[in-house]
C-alpha positions as CSV (number, residue, x, y, z in Angstrom):
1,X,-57.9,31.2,6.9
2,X,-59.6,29.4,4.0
3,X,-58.3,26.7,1.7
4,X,-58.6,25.1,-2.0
5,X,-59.6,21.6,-1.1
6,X,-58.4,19.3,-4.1
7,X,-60.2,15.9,-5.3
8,X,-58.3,13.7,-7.9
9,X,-61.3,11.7,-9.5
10,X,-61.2,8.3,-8.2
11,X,-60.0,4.7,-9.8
12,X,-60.7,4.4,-13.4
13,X,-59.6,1.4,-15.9
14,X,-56.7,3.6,-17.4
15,X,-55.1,5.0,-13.8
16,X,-55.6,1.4,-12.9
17,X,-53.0,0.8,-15.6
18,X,-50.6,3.4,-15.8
19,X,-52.3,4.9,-19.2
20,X,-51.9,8.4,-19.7
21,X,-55.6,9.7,-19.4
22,X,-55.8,12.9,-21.0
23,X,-58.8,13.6,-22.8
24,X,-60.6,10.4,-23.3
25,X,-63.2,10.3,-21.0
26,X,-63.0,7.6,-19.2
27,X,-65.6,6.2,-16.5
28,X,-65.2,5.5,-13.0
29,X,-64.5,1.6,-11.7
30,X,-66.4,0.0,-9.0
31,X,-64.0,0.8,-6.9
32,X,-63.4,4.3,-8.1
33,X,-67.0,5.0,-7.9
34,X,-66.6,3.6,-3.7
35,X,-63.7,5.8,-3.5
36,X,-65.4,8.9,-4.5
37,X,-68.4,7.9,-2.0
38,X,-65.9,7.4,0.8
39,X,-64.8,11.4,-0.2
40,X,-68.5,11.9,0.7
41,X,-68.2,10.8,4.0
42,X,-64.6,12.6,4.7
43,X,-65.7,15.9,3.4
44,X,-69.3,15.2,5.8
45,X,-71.2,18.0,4.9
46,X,-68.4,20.4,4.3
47,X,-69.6,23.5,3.0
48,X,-68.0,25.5,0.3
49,X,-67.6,29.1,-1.4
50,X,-67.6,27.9,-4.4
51,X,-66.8,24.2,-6.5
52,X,-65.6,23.5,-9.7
53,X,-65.0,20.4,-11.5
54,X,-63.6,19.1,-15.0
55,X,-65.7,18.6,-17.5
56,X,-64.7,15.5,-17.9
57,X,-67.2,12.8,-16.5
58,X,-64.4,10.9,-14.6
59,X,-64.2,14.5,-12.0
60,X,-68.0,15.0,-12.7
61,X,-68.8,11.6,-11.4
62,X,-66.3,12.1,-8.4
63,X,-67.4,15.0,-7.6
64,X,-71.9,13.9,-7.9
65,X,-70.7,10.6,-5.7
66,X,-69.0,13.1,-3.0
67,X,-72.2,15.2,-2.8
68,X,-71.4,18.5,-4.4
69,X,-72.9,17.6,-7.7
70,X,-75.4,19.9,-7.8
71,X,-73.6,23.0,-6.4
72,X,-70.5,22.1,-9.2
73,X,-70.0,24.7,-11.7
74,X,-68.0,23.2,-14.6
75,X,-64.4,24.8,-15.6
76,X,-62.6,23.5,-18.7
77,X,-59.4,24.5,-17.0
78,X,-59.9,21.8,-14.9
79,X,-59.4,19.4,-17.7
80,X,-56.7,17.2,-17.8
81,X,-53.2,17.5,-19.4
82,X,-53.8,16.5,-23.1
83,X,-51.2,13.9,-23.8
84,X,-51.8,14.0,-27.7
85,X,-50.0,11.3,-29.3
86,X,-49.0,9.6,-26.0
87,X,-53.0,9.4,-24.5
88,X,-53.6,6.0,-23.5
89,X,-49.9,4.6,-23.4
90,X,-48.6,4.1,-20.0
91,X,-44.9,5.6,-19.2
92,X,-43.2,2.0,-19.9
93,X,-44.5,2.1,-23.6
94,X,-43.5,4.9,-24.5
95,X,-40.0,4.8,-23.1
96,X,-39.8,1.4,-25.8
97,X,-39.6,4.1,-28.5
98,X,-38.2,7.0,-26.4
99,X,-35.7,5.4,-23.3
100,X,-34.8,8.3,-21.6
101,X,-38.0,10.3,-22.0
102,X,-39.8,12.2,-18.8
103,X,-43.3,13.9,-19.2
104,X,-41.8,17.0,-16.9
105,X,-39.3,17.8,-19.6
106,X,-39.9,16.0,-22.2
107,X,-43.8,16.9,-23.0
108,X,-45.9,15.1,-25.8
109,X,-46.3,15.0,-29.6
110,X,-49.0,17.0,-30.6
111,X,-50.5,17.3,-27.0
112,X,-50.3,20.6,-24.3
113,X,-47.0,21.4,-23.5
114,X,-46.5,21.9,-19.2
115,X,-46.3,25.5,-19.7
116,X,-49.9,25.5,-21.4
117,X,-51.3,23.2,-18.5
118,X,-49.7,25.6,-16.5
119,X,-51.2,28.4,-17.7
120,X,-54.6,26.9,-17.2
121,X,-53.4,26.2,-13.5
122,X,-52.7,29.8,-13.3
123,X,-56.6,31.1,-14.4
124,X,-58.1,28.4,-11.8
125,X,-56.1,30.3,-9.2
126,X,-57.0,33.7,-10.3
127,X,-61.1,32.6,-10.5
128,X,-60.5,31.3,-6.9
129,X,-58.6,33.3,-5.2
130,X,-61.4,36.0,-3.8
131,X,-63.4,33.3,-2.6
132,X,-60.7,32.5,-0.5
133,X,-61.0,35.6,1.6
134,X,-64.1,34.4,3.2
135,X,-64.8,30.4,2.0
136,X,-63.1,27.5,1.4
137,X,-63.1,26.5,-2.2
138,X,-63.1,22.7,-3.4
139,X,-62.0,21.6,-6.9
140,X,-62.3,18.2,-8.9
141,X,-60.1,17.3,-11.6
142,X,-57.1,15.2,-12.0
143,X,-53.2,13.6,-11.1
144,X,-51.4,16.2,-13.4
145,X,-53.4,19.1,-13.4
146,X,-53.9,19.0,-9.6
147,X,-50.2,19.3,-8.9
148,X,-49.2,22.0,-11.4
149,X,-51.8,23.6,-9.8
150,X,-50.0,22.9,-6.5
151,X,-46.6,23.9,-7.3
152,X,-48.0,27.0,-9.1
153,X,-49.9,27.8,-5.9
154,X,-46.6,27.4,-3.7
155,X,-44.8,29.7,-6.7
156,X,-42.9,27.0,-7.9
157,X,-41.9,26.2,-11.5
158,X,-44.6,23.6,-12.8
159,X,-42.3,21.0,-13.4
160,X,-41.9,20.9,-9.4
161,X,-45.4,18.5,-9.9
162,X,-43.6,15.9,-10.7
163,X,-42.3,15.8,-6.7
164,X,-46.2,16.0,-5.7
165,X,-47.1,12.1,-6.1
166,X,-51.0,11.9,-6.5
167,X,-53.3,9.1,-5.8
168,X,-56.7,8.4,-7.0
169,X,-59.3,10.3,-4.8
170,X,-56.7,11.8,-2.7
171,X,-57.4,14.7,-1.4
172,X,-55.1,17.7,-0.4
173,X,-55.0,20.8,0.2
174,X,-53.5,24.5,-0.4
175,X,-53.5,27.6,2.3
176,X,-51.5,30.0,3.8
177,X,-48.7,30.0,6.7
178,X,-49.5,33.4,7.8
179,X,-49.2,35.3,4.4
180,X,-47.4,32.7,2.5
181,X,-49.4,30.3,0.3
182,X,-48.7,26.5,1.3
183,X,-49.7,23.0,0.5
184,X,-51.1,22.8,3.8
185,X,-52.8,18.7,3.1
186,X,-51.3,16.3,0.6
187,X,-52.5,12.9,-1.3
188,X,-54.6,11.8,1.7
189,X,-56.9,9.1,1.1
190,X,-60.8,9.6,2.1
191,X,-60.3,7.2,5.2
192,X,-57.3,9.1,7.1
């Protein structure tokens, strides 16, 4: 049966640090740029139904340096969770100001709430899903986004992400056991 391949964008300055990344668009490291090359080689020529990517030049970038550049159609609901107030401040800044305070339930000042990234999840899965009855599908895009997606794919409640730990330019991936829809891959580096 087919599968949603997912790419989290590889190493930037800001996931180096911890910063929230939302939408500031930040460029790819050295080694983030390497990273996305060694997806290249894991994915070898893989063909897909169908790709998508952030608009966001971090995923774009990713996704050009894995090879599927110029088959990549760009989706918006790719884009990262907008952290409004909190872009750019890593967790242990915030919780200064705010000690007890968790993304997952907490959310962001003047940002998306989880139920609106959600929601965006929810319309990636719906544009993807017929491909999936004959071709694999591969999406680029980001740590957040990439495991709402997940949980919503599994049916679980968003805030369930916050159990699916993502590393840069990990790659995972969602199926089917039998009928039932799966994480069938998860947060594997390009060299396993």
């Amino acid at each position: 049966m087919s599968e949603i391949w997912l790419v989290r964008h590889g190493e930037t300055e800001w996931s180096r640090s911890g910063a929230h990344t939302g939408r500031t668009d930040i460029p790819l490291t050295d080694a983030g740029r390497t990273q996305a090359e060694a997806i290249g080689r894991r994915l070898a020529g893989r063909r897909f139904g169908l790709v998508l990517t952030s608009p966001l030049a971090r995923a774009q970038e990713t996704c050009r340096l894995a090879g599927y550049g110029a088959c990549a159609q760009v989706d918006g609901n790719l884009r990262e969770w907008d952290y409004g107030g909190y872009e750019g401040r890593t967790t242990a800044e915030i919780r200064r100001e705010r000690p007890d305070w968790w993304l997952w339930r907490d959310g962001v000042p003047e940002g998306e709430t989880l139920a609106q990234v959600a929601e965006r999840a929810e319309r990636t899965i719906a544009r993807v899903e017929p491909v999936l009855a004959r071709e694999d599908v591969l999406l680029f895009a980001h740590g957040h986004l990439l495991r709402i997606l997940a949980a919503r794919w599994a049916k679980l409640a968003p805030e369930e992400g916050a159990r699916l730990v993502l590393g840069t330019a990990a790659l995972s991936s969602l199926g089917y056991e039998r009928e039932t829809r799966a994480i069938t891959r998860w947060n594997l580096s390009a060299s396993e």
